[in-house]
PATI-663277 format. One record per residue (C-alpha): residue number from 1; residue in three letters; y, z, x. Coordinates in steps of 0.05 Angstrom, whole numbers, plus 32768, in hexadecimal, padded with zeros to 4 digits. Example, Ala and Ser with C-alpha at 12.3 -4.5 7.8 and 13.67 -1.06 7.14 Angstrom:
{1 'Ala' {7FA6 809C 80F6}} {2 'Ser' {7FEB 808F 8111}} 
***
This chain:
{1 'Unk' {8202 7F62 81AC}} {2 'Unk' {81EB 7F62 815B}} {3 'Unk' {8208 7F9A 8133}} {4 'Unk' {81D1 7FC8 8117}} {5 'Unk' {81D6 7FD7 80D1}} {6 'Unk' {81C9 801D 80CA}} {7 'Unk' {81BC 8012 8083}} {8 'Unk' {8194 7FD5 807A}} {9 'Unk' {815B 7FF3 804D}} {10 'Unk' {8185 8009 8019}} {11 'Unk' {815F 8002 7FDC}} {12 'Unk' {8125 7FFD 7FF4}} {13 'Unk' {80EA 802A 7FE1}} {14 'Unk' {80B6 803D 801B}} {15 'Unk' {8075 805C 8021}} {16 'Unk' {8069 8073 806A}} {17 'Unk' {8025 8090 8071}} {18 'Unk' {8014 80C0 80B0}} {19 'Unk' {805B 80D4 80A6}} {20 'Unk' {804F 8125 80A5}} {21 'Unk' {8066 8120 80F1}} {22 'Unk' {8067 8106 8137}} {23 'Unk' {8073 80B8 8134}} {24 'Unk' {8071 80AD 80E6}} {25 'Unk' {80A3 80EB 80D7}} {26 'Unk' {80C7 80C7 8107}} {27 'Unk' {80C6 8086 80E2}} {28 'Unk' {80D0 80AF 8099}} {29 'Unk' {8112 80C5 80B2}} {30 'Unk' {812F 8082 80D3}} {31 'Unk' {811F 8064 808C}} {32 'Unk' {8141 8098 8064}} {33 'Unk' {817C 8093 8098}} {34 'Unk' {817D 8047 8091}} {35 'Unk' {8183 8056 8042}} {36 'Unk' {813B 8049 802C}} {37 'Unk' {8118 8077 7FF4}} {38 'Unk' {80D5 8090 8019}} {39 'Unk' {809C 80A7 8000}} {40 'Unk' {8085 80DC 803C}} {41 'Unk' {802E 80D0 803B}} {42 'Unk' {8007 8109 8060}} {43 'Unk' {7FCB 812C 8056}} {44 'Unk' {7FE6 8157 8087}} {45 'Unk' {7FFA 81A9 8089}} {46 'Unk' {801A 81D6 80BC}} {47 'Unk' {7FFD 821D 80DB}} {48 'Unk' {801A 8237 809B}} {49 'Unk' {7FEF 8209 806E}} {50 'Unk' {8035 81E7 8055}} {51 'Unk' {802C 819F 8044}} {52 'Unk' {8051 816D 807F}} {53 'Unk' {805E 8137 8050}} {54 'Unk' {808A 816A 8021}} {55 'Unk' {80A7 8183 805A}} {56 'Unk' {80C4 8137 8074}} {57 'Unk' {80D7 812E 802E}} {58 'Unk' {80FF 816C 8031}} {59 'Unk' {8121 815F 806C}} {60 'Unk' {812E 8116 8060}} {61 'Unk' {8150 8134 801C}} {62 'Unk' {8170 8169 803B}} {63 'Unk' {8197 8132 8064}} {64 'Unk' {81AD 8108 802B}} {65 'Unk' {8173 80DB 8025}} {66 'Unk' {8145 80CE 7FEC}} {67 'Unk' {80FB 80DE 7FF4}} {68 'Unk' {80B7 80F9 7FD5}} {69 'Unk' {807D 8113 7FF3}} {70 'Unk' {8039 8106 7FE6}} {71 'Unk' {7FFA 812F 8003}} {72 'Unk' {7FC5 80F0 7FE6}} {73 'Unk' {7F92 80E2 8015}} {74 'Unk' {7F99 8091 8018}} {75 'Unk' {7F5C 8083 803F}} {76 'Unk' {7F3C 808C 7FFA}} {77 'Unk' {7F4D 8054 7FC4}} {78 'Unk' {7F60 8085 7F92}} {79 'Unk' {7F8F 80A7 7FC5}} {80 'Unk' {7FB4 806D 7FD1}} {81 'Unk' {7FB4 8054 7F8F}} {82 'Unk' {7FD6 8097 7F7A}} {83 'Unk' {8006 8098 7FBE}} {84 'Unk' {801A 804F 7FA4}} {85 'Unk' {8023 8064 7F5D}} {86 'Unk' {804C 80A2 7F6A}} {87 'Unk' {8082 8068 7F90}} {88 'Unk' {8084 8049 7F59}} {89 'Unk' {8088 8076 7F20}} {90 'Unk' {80C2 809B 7F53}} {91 'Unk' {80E9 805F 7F64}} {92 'Unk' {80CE 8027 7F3C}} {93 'Unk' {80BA 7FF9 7F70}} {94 'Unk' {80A0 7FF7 7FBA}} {95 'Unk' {80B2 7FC4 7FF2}} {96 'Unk' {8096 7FE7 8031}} {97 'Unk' {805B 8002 8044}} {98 'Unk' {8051 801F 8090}} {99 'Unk' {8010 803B 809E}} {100 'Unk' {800D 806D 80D9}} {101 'Unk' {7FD1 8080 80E7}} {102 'Unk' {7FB9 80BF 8105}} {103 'Unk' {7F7E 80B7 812B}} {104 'Unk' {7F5C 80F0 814F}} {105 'Unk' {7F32 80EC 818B}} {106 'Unk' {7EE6 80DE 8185}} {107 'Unk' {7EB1 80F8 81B0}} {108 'Unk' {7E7E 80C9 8193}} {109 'Unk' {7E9B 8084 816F}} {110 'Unk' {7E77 8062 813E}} {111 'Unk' {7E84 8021 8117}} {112 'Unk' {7E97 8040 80D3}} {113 'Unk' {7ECC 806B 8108}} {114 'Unk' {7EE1 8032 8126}} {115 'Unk' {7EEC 8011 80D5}} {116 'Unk' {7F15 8049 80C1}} {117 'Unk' {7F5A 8034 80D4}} {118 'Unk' {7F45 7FE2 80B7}} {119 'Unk' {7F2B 800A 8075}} {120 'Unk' {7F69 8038 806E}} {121 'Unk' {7F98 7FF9 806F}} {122 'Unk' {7F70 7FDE 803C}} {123 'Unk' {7F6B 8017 8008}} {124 'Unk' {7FBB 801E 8004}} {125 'Unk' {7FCA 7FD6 8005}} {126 'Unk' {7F94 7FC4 7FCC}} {127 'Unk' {7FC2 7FEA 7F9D}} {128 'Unk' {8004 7FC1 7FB2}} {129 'Unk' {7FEC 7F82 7FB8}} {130 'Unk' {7FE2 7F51 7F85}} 
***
């Protein structure tokens, strides 16, 4: 059986978007544990109107790890440019990005619904790529 290297993202910085909870807080935390800096994306807020993203962050910190929040809406091109921009001025550099989208149910679909997960890549990874 392979070892698994608990820490095999050290030095690595990572922007996990969705990652306010469920399945990307999920992933936020694994990263941090596995040594990563993360940059905890969410829109999202609690019953209390506290922001999920600086919650993560808080947590992941709280445990030793390194991490930043960010409440940038990245389906927008600005959003992500600032989300992107706020890894790098932190950490001076990014090498992951893991997009976790949340989608909510619709009652009636229609083809710019159906783009919105294809467009959302795209506005966070125009402002990585070269």
């Amino acid at each position: 059986m392979a070892s698994f290297d608990k820490k095999r993202l050290v030095g690595k910085v990572a922007i996990i978007t969705g990652s306010g909870r469920g399945i990307g807080r999920c992933e936020a935390l694994l990263m941090a544990q596995q040594g990563a800096k993360v940059v905890v994306s969410d829109i999202g807020t609690d019953t209390n109107g506290t922001s999920t993203a600086r919650k993560v962050a808080e947590e992941i910190r709280v445990a030793g790890g390194d991490a930043i929040s960010s409440t940038e809406n990245v389906a927008s091109l600005e959003g992500a440019q600032r989300t992107v921009e706020a890894a790098v001025q932190s950490y001076g550099r990014l090498d992951l990005l893991l997009i976790t989208l949340a989608c909510e149910p619709v009652i009636q679909s229609t083809s710019s619904q159906k783009n919105n997960g294809i467009w959302y890549s795209i506005a966070i990874s125009k402002h990585r790529l070269p």
